[in-house]
N, C-alpha and C positions, 0 to 999 in steps of 0.2 A: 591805887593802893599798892604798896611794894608788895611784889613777890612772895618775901620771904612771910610773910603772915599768910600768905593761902598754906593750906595742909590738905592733904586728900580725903575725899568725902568716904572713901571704904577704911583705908589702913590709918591715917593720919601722921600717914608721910610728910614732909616739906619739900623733900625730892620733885619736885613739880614743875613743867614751864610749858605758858602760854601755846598753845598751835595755833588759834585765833581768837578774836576779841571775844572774850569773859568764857574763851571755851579751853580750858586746861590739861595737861596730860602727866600720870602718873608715874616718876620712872620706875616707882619700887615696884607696883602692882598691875602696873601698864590700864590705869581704870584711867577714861574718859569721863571730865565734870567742867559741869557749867557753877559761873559765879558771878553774881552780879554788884557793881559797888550799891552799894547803898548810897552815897554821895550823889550817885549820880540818875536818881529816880526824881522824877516829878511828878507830886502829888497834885493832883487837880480837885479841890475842896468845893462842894457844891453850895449853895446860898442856904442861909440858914433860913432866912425866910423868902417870903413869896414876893413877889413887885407891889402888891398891893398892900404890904403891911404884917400881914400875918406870916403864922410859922409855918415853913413848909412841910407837908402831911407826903405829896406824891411828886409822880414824874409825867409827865406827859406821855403817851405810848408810839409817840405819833413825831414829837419834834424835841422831846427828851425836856423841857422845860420844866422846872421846881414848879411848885403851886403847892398851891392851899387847898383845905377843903372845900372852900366857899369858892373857887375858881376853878371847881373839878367836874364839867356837864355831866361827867360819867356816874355820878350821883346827884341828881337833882333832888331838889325836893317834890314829895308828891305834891303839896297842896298849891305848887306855883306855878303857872302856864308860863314857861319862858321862849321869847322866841327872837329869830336874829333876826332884823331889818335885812329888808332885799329890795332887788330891783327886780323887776319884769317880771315874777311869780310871788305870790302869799298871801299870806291871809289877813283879812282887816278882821281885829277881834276888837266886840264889844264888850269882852270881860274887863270887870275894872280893876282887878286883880291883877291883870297882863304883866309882866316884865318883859323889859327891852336888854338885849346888848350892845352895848354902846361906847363910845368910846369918850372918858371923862378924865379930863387930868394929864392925858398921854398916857393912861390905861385902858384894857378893853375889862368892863366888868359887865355885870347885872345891873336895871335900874325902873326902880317901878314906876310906872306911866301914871301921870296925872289923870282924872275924869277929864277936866279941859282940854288933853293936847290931841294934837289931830290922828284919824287913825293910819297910821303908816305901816303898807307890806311888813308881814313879819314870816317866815319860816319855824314853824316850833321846833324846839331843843329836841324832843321825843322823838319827833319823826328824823331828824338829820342825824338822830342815834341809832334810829333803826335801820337808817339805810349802810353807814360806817359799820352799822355789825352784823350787816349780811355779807357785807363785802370783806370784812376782815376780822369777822371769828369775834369773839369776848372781848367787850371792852370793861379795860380797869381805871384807865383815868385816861380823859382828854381834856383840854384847856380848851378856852374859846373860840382862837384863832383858829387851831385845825377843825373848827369844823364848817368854816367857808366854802374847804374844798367840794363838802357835801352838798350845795347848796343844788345845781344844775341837776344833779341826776336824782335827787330827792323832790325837785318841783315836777321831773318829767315821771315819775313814779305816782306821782298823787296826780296830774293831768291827765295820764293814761289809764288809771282807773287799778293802777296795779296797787296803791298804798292807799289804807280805808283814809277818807275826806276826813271824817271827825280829829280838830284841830289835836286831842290829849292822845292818839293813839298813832301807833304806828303797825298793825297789825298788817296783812295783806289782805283785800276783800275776798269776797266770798260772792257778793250779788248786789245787785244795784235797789237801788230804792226806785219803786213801781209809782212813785209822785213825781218828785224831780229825776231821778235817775244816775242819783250820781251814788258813787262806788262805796259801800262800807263794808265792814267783815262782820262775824257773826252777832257780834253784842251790840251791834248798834244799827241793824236796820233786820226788822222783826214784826210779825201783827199785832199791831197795837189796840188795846180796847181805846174807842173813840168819844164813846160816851156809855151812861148806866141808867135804862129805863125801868123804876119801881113800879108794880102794879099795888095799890095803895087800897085799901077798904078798916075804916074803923084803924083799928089797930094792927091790922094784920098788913104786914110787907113783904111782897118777892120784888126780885131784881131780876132782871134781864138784861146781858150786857152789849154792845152795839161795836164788833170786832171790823175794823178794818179789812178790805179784802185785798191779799198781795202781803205784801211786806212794805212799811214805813221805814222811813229815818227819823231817830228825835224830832226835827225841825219840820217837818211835815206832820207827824203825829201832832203834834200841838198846835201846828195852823189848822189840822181838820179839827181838831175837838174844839177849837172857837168856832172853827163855821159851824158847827153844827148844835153850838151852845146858839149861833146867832139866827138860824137859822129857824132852830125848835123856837125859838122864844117871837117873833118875825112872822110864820109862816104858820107854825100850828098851835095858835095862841088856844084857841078854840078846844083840841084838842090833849094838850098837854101842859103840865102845870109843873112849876120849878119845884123841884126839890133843895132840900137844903143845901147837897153835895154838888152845888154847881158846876159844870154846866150837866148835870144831872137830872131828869124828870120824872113825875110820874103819869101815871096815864089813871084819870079814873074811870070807874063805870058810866056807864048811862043812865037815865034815872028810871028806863023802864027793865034794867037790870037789878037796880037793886032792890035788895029784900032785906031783912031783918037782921039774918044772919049771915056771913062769908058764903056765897055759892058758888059754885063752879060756873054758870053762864056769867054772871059779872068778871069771875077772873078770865077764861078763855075768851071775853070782847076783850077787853083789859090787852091780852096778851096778842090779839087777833091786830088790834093798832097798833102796837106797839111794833110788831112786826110788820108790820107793811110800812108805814113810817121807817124804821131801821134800813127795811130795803132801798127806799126811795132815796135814802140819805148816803147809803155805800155806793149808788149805783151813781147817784152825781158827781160823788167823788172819785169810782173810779171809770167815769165818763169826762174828767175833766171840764163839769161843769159848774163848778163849786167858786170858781176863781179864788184861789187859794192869796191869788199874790193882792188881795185887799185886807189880806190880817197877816201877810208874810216879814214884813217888817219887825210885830213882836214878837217872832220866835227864833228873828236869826240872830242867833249869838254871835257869827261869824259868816262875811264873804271873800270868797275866791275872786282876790285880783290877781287877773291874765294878760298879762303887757308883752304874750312873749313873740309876738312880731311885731314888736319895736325894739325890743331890749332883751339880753339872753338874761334867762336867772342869774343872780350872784348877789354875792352878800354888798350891802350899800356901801357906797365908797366912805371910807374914814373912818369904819367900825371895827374892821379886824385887822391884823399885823401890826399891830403898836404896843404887843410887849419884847 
């Protein structure tokens, strides 16, 4: 730009010249100003939309990348279990809801898993988030790729018992479950009612309920309350009769208990088996004599595959870095 178009930025002098590049000097008012051509700026314009189609919403935090809202982990949805395939640590989920990330197109997106296909190590989105925002504060948007990096220190966190098992959460435990013994925080390993024994006469019903001793995980909780639906119904056919609220029972009187009208000696038998039965039935279970693992099948919604002395954790090859 010639010279003679600069003026000074205090007095609007034209008396002016160059002392270094776009830095100027005053001679009327001896004032010091910087000036930049405008010609010579380059604007760097970001993608209007995302790779996958849509408009771009955000930026990555992590690798500065456009994306979309449907490409931003840092907002998941609540009702989808999304999770990244991995090698040598994850989870096999029987939810048929599962999403996979994967890579489709020469894109890394979302993709929901067929009932038919086989079930392959995944890592949930949740937990690889929770672990990225212990380690670096608030997350406002990340994209798929970055969160590979999370993959190793987020499987050795949930191995060592520091990050609760349950596949939707990424909380830190608190205590283990007193059945299988593996790690959860406070909302998901708790004493569980096992089952609910009514003492039944005529019309008149109490309940009495049958509490697990220790603390449960979901997945134990509901393997014991089938053994002990199979159990009652098996072992003390004689003395207890199904209730409607399966696996729920009641216990009747004897018949030189009853009388005409509700008495106290038919409910305190009532309640006298009912409770020795209860005990018989916590102390198997928490004698590990119940073999859980002959009804463990229907309640695991998910297992921990551990390959990691073959293979270090990380995301499966050909899933991530391909936008």
């Amino acid at each position: 730009m010639p010279l003679e178009a600069l003026t000074c930025t205090r007095c609007g002098s034209a008396d002016v010249k160059e002392v270094k590049p776009q830095t100027y000097f005053c001679n009327y008012c001896d004032t010091v100003f910087k000036r930049v051509d405008p010609n010579s700026i380059t604007v760097a314009h970001s993608p209007t939309f995302c790779l996958c189609g849509n408009l771009v919403t955000a930026q990555c935090q992590f690798c500065h990348a456009a994306i979309c809202k449907d490409c931003d982990t840092a907002k998941p949805h609540p009702s989808v279990l999304m999770g990244l395939p991995t090698v040598g640590f994850g989870y096999l989920l029987a939810d048929q809801s599962r999403w996979a990330i994967v890579a489709d197109g020469g894109l890394t997106r979302p993709r929901q898993l067929s009932a038919g296909e086989p079930l392959t190590p995944m890592l949930p989105v949740i937990k690889l988030l929770s672990w990225l925002s212990a380690t670096h504060g608030d997350l406002r948007h990340v994209c798929f790729d970055c969160l590979s990096p999370a993959v190793a220190d987020t499987a050795a966190q949930i191995a060592d018992g520091v990050m609760c098992e349950e596949p939707t959460c990424g909380s830190k435990t608190r205590r283990r479950c007193d059945c299988c013994h593996a790690a959860y925080c406070d909302r998901h390993v708790h004493g569980r009612v096992i089952t609910k024994f009514y003492l039944k006469w005529k019309d008149r019903v109490t309940s009495e309920d049958l509490w697990s001793e220790g603390a449960m995980c979901g997945r134990c909780s509901c393997e014991a309350r089938l053994w002990v639906g199979n159990t009652c119904t098996e072992c003390y056919a004689k003395t207890l009769v199904r209730y409607d609220d399966y696996p729920s029972y009641w216990v009747p009187a004897k018949p030189w208990e009853v009388k005409p009208v509700w008495s106290k000696t038919a409910t305190s038998g009532a309640r006298r088996r009912a409770t020795k039965i209860g005990k018989e039935l916590v102390s198997a279970l928490a004698g590990g004599d119940c073999q859980l693992e002959l009804v463990r099948a229907t309640c695991a919604n998910y297992m921990i595959y551990d390959n990691r002395s073959s293979s270090a954790p990380a995301a499966a090859p050909g899933v991530v870095g391909t936008r």
